[in-house]
LOROGU-394723 format. One line per 2 residues: number of its first residue (from 1); their letters; for each residue y, z, x of N, C-alpha, C. Coordinates in pm, whole numbers. Layout:
REM LOROGU-394723
NUM) A) Y Z X Y Z X Y Z X  ... $
***
This chain:
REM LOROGU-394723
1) XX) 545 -5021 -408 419 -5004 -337 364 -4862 -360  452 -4814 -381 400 -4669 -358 369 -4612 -497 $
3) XX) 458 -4657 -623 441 -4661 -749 267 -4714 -775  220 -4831 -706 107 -4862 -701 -35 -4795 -694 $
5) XX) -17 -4725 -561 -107 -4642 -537 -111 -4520 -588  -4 -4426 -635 0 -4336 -762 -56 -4401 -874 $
7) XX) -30 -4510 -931 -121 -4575 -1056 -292 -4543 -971  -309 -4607 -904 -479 -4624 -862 -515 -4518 -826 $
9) XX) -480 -4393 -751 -458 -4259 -742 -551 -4185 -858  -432 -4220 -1005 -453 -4153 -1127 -614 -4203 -1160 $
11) XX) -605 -4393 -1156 -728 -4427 -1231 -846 -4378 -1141  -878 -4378 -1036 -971 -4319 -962 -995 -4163 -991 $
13) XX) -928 -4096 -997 -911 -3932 -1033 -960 -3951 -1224  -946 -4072 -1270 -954 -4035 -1419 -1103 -4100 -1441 $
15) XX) -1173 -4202 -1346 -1267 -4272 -1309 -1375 -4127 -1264  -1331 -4079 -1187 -1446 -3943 -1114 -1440 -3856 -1229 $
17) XX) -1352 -3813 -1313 -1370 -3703 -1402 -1474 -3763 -1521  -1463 -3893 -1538 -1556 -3939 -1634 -1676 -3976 -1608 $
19) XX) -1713 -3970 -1495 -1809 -4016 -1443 -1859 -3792 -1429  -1798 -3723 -1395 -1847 -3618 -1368 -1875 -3530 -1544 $
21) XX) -1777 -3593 -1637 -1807 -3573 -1800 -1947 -3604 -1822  -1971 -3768 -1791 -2132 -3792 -1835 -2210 -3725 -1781 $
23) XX) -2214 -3685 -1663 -2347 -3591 -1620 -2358 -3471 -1655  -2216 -3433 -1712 -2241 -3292 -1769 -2301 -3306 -1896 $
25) XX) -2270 -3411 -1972 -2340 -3397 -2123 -2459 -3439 -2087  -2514 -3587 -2024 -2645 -3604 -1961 -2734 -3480 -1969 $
27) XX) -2648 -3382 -1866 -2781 -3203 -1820 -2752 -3115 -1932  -2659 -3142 -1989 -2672 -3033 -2158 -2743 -3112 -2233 $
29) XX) -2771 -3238 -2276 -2869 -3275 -2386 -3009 -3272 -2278  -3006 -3242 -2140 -3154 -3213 -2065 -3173 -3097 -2083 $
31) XX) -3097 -2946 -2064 -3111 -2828 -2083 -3094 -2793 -2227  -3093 -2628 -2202 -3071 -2586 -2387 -2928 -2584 -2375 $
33) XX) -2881 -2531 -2537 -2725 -2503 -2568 -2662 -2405 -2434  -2719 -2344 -2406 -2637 -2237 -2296 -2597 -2235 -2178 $
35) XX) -2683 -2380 -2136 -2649 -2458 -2029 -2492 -2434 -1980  -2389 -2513 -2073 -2248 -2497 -2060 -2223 -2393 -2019 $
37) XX) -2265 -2320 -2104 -2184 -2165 -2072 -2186 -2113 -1902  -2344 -2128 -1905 -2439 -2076 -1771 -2344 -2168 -1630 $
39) XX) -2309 -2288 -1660 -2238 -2390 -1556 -2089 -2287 -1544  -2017 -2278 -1652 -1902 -2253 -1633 -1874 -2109 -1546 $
41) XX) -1997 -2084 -1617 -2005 -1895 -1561 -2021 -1923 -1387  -2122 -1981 -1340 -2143 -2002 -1246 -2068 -2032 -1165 $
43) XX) -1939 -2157 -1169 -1858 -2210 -1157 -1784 -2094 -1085  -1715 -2001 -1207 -1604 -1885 -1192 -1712 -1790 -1100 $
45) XX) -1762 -1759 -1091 -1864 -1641 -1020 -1854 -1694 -862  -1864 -1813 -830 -1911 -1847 -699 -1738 -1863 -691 $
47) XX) -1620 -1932 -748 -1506 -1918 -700 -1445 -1762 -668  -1460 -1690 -739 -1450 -1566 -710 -1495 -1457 -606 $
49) XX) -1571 -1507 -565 -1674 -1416 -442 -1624 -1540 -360  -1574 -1653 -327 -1475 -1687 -237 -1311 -1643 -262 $
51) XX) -1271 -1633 -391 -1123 -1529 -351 -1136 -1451 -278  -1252 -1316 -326 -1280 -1179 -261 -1310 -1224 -137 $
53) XX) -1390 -1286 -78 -1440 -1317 67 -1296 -1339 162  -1156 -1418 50 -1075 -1510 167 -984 -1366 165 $
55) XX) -945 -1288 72 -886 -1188 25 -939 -1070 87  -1052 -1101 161 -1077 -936 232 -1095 -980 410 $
57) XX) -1131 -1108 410 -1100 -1182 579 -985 -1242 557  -890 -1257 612 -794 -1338 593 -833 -1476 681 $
59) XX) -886 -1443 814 -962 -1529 887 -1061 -1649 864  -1063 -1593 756 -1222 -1715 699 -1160 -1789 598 $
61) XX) -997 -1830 591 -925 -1907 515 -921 -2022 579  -950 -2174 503 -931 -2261 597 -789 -2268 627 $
63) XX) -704 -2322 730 -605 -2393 789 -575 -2475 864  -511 -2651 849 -436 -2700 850 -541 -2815 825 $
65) XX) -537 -2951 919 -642 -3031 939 -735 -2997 1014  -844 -3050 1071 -964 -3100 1146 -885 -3090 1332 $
67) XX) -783 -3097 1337 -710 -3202 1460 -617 -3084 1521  -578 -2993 1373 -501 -2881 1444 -586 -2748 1433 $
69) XX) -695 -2732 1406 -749 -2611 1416 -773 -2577 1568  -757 -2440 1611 -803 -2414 1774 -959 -2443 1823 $
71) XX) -998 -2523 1866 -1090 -2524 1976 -1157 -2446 2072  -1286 -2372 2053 -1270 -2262 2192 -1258 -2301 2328 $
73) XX) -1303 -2433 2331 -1181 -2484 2479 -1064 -2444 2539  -1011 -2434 2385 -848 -2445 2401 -783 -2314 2421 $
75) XX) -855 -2183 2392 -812 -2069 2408 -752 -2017 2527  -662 -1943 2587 -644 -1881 2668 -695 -1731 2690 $
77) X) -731 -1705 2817 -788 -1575 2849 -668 -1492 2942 $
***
């Protein structure tokens, strides 16, 4: 069973990457050649100014689920 859903797992994960392939060639034969570049750059630029952001707040890192984060209800004074 569980062998199962690791198979459907993969094909879904290999299903979204191909589906996210065509739209990238789709907006490069819509844009010019530099397009790629300009995406990838972009890509690394905006991940990076979230390293630096999580790397200089430590606070503004997400943690755990939805269910265990604190609540300001829940605080004590």
């Amino acid at each position: 069973m569980i062998r199962l859903i690791q198979i459907a797992c993969i094909v879904v994960t290999v299903a979204i990457l191909f589906a996210f392939r065509q739209a990238f060639m789709s907006l490069q034969n819509y844009f010019s050649a530099d397009f790629p570049i300009g995406f990838i750059c972009g890509i690394i630029f905006a991940a990076a100014v979230y390293g630096i952001i999580c790397w200089i707040d430590p606070s503004s890192r997400p943690r755990g689920t939805a269910g265990q984060q604190q609540r300001f209800d829940d605080r004590v004074h």
